[in-house]
C-alpha positions as CSV (number, residue, x, y, z in Angstrom):
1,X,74.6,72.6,98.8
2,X,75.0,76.3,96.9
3,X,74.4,79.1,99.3
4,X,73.3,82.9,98.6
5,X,75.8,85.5,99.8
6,X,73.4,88.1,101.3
7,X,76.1,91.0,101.6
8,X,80.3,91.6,101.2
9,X,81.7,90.4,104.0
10,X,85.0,91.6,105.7
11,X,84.7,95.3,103.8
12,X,87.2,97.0,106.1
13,X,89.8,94.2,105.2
14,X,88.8,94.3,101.0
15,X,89.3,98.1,100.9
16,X,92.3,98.2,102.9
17,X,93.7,95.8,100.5
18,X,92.3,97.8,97.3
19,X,94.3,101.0,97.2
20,X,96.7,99.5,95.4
21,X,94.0,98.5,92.4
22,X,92.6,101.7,92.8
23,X,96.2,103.4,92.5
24,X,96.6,101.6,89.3
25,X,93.5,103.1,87.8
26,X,94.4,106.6,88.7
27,X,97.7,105.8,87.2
28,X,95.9,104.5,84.1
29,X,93.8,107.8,83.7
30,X,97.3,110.0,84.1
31,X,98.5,108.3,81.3
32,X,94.9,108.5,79.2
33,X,95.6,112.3,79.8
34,X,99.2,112.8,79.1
35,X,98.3,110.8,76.0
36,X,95.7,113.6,75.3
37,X,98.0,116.5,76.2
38,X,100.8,115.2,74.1
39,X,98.4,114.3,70.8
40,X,96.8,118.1,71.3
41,X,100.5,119.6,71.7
42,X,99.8,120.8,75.2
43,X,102.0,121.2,78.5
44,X,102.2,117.4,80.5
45,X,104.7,118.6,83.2
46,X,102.2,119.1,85.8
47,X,100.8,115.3,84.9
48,X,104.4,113.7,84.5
49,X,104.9,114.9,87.9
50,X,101.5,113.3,89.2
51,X,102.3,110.4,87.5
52,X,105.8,110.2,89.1
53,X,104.1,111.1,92.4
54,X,101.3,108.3,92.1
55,X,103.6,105.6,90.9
56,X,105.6,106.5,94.3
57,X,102.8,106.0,96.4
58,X,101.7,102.9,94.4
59,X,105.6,101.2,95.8
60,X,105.0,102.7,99.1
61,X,102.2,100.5,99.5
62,X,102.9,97.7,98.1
63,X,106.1,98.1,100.0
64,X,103.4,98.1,102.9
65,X,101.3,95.4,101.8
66,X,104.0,92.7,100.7
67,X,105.0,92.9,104.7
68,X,101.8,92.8,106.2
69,X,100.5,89.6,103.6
70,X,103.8,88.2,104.6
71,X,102.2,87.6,108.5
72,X,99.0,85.9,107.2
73,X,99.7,82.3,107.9
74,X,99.3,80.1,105.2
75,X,101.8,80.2,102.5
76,X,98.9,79.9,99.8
77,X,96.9,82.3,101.6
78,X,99.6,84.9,101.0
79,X,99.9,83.9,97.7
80,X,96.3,84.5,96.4
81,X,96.6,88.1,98.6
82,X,99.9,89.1,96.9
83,X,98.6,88.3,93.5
84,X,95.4,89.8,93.3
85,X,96.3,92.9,95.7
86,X,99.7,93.5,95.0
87,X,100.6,92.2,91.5
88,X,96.7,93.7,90.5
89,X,96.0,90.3,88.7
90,X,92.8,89.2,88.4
91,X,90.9,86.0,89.7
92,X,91.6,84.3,86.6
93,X,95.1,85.5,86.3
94,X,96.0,84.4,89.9
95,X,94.1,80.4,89.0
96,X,96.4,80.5,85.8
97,X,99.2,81.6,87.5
98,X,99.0,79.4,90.6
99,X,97.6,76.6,87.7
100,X,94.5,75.7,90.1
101,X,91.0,76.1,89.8
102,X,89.0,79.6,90.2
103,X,86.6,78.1,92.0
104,X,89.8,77.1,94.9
105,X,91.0,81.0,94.2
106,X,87.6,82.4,95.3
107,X,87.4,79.6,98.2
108,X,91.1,81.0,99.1
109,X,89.9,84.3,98.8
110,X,87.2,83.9,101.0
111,X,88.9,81.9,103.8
112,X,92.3,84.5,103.6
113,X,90.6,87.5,104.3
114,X,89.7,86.7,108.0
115,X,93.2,86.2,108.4
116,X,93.9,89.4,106.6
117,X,91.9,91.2,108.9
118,X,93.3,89.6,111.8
119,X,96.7,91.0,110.9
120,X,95.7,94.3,110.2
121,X,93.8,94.1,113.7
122,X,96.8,92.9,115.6
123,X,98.7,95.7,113.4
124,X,96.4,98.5,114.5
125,X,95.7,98.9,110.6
126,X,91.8,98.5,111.6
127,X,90.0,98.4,114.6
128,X,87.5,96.1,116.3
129,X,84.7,98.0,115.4
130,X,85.6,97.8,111.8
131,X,86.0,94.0,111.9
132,X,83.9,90.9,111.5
133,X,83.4,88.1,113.8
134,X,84.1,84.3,111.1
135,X,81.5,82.7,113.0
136,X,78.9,85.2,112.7
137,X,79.6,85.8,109.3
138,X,78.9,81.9,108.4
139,X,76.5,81.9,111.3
140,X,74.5,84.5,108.8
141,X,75.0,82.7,105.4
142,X,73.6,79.3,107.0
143,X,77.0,77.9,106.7
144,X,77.7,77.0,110.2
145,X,76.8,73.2,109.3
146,X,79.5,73.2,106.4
147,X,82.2,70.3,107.2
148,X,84.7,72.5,105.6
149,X,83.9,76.1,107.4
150,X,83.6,73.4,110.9
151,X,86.9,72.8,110.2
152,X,88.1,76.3,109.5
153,X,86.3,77.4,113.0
154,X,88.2,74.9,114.7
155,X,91.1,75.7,112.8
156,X,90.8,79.6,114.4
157,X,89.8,78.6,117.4
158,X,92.5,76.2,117.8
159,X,95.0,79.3,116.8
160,X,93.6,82.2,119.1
161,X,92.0,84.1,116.2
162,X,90.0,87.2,117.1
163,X,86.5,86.4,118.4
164,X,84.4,83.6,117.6
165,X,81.1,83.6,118.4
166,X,79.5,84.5,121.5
């Protein structure tokens, strides 16, 4: 049985995990311009030295991601993460690259960023009031009743994972 996603779900989590993809189009639009600059015979000092600066802060976060991923538990889990987040591949990128299914990406995707935001909570990356509680979430989408998120419940619950449920 399909069900309709009603809203984004862990947002905190997704745009903590972003800035990298975001870096990489600000990067991309520094090089559109020195492109421009350097075609028009203009001065790209000032943008070489943005570009250096962005690219900089583009390795200081991965640098900062790479180590957090690494403390999600599940060796796939950290795979999909470090792919799409880090490596800035996309969906279908990451199911070539992994040679599995999109529709298992997404499903990883989905299941990976509770326990992304469970290591940025224990981290102090975000706080409780940013986060989401699992069960609620599927609780919400009518999915309580699915064998597979059952299992993944009992999987948290089994492993201490922030809240679940009242």
């Amino acid at each position: 049985m399909r069900y309709e996603r009603k809203r984004m779900h862990f947002m905190a989590t997704r745009n903590w995990l972003k800035c990298v993809l975001e870096l990489n189009e600000e990067i991309d639009s520094v090089r559109e311009r020195i492109d421009a600059a350097t075609l028009n015979a203009l001065d790209t000092d000032d943008l070489y030295e943005e570009l250096f600066a962005l690219k900089r802060e583009k390795m200081t976060r991965q640098k900062e991601m790479k180590k957090l991923i690494s403390k999600v538990p599940r060796y796939i889990y950290r795979q999909v993460l470090t792919l799409r987040y880090v490596e800035g591949k996309t969906f279908e990128q990451v199911a070539c690259e992994l040679m599995i299914p999109i529709g298992v990406v997404m499903n990883h995707h989905g299941i990976c960023l509770p326990e992304m935001q469970d290591v940025l909570l224990a981290e102090g990356v975000i706080d409780e009031a940013e986060a989401e509680d699992m069960y609620e979430v599927l609780k919400e989408e009518g999915r309580l009743e699915v064998p597979a998120m059952k299992r993944y419940l009992e999987y948290r619950k089994e492993h201490n994972r922030w809240k679940m449920g009242a």
